[in-house]
N, C-alpha and C positions, 0 to 999 in steps of 0.2 A: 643280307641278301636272302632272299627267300625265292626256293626251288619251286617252277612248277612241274607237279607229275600227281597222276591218278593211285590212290589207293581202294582195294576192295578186300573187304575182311571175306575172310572164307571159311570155311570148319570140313574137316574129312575125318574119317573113323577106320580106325586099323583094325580090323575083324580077323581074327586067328582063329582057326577051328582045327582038331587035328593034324597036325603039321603044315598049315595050308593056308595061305592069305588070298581074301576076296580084293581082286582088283578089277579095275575098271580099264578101259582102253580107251583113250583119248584120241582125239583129232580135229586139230584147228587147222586151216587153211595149210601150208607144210608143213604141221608141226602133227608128230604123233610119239607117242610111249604108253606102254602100261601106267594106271596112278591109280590113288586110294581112290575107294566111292567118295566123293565130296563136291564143295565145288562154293562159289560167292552164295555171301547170303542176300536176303531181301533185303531193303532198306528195313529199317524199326525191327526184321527178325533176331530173333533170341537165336546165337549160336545152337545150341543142343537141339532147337527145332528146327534151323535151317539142315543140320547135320543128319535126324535122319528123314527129310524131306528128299535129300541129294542124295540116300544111299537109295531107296526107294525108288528114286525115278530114274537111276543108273545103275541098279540092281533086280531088282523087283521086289527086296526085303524090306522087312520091318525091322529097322535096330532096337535095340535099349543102349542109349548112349551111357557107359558106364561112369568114366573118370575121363578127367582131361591130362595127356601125357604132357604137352610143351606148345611151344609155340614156334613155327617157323616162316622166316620172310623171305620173298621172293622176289625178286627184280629184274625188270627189261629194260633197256636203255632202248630209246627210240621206237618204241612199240605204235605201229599202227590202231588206232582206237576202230570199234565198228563206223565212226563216223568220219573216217577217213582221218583225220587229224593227226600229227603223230607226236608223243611224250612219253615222257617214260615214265612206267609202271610200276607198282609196287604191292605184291601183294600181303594181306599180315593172314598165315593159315593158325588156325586153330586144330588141335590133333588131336582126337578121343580115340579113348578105348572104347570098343561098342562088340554087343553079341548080336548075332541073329535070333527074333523072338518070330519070325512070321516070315510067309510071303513065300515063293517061290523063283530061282534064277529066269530072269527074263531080259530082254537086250530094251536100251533107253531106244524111243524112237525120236526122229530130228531134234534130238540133244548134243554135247558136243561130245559124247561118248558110242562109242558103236557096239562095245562088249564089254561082258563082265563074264570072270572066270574064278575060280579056283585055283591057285597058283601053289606048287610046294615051295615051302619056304628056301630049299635047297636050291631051287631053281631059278630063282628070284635077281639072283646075281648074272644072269644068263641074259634076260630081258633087256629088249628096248624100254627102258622107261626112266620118269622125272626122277628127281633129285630129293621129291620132295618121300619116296617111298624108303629112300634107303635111309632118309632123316628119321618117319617114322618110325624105322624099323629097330635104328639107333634105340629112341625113347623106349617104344615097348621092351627091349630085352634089359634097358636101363632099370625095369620099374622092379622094388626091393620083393615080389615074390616070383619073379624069375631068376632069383638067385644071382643079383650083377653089384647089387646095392648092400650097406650092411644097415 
């Protein structure tokens, strides 16, 4: 038997700087939380260029996408499509590590994002936000020179 549902590859980038994660503010029709800068790629785009084309037009930065931490999938059961339609979803995210090399904080204009912040990492756990930041957040403290790995 074969399921039908939509998949869309995606790539985001966990940026730490001084105790402090750049996130993004989401909002799709009633759905909102804090998330990484990211977001689907183009058809035929190469992850690491979709990643930081999405931090840039939901940040106002220039990444250098460093290394890739993991992979995480995301699922909606009966998800409304923009064309009305409804199946469910599936997203496959791609998770980099990335720096700030350029650019300045600036807010995405009629994107599905409205803000991007500076978040303390402390504070993080406070937040309205996706499922997908506290996965990344896992990974990054996971990787062997933050001292979690031997």
């Amino acid at each position: 038997m074969s399921l039908q549902f939509d998949t869309r590859p995606a790539a985001y980038a966990v940026i730490v700087r001084d105790g402090r994660i750049l996130l993004a503010y989401w909002k799709q029709d009633d759905k909102e939380g804090w998330t990484l800068p990211g977001g689907g790629l183009d058809f035929a785009e190469h992850p690491v260029d979709g990643c930081r084309r999405e931090v840039f037009e939901e940040t106002g930065y220039e990444a250098k996408i460093e290394r890739m931490l993991g992979v995480d999938v995301g699922h909606w059961q009966d998800d409304v499509r923009p064309d009305g339609t409804v199946t469910d979803f599936e997203a496959l995210r791609l998770v980099y590590e990335a720096t700030v090399v350029g650019g300045e904080l600036t807010h995405e204009v009629d994107g599905s994002t409205t803000h991007a912040a500076w978040i303390p990492l402390e504070d993080v756990g406070k937040l309205n936000r996706v499922s997908l930041v506290d996965t990344a957040l896992r990974l990054h403290r996971e990787r062997p020179e933050n001292g979690k790995l031997s």
